[in-house]
C-alpha positions, 0 to 999 in steps of 0.5 A: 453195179455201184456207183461213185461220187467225188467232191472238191472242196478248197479250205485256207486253213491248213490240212491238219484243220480239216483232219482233226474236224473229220477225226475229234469226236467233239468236232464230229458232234458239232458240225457232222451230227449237231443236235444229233447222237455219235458214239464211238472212237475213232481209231483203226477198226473202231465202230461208230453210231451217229444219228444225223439230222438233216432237212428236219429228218433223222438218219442212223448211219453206222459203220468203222474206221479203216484208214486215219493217217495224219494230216491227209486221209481218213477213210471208213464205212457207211451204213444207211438203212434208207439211203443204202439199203443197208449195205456197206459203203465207202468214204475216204478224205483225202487232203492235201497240204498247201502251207497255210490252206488245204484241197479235199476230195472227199469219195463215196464209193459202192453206193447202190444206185443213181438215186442214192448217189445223188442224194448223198453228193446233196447231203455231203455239199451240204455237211461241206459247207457246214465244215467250212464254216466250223473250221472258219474258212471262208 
């Protein structure tokens, strides 16, 4: 059995804001792995390598892109050797368009036990907040 995690996020910046900082390889290196490594595309089937650093510890996550259609979803895998014990997981963006500002939920399926999900709902709370303030939303 696997297990699910969802968060919600409001932004007043419009939707394509948020997809381009999920899909520019510049702004992933700025706000999702800052300090860190990222290599790769991102398009379609394209891999990706990144290595995070958070709490002062360094994470390798690994992984391609699925999904990208603008300006409201972006899904790919994630790979963690710690943190999912190497198997493959989901993550999928989606937003919604409200003019001027935007809703996200970001989904994290397939994560292989409790433990690893609550550790992964922190992580991304906190990269969310991060993305808040890289796209200047308050």
């Amino acid at each position: 059995m696997t297990v699910e995690i969802s968060l919600h996020r409001s932004y007043d910046v419009p939707a394509q804001r948020i997809y381009d900082a999920w899909t520019d390889v510049e702004q992933l290196r700025e706000w999702l792995c800052p300090g860190g490594l990222w290599k790769g595309e991102v398009r379609v089937g394209a891999p990706y390598q990144m290595n995070m650093l958070y709490e002062g510890k360094t994470y390798e996550h690994h992984g391609r892109f699925l999904r990208l259609e603008p300006p409201s979803l972006v899904e790919f895998t994630w790979i963690q050797q710690e943190g999912t014990y190497g198997t493959e997981t989901i993550v999928r963006i989606e937003i919604t368009d409200l003019g001027p500002s935007c809703e996200m939920t970001l989904t994290h399926t397939k994560l292989p036990d409790q433990k690893q999900a609550d550790s992964h709902r922190g992580g991304w709370s906190d990269f969310l907040e991060i993305l808040a303030k890289h796209v200047g939303s308050k």
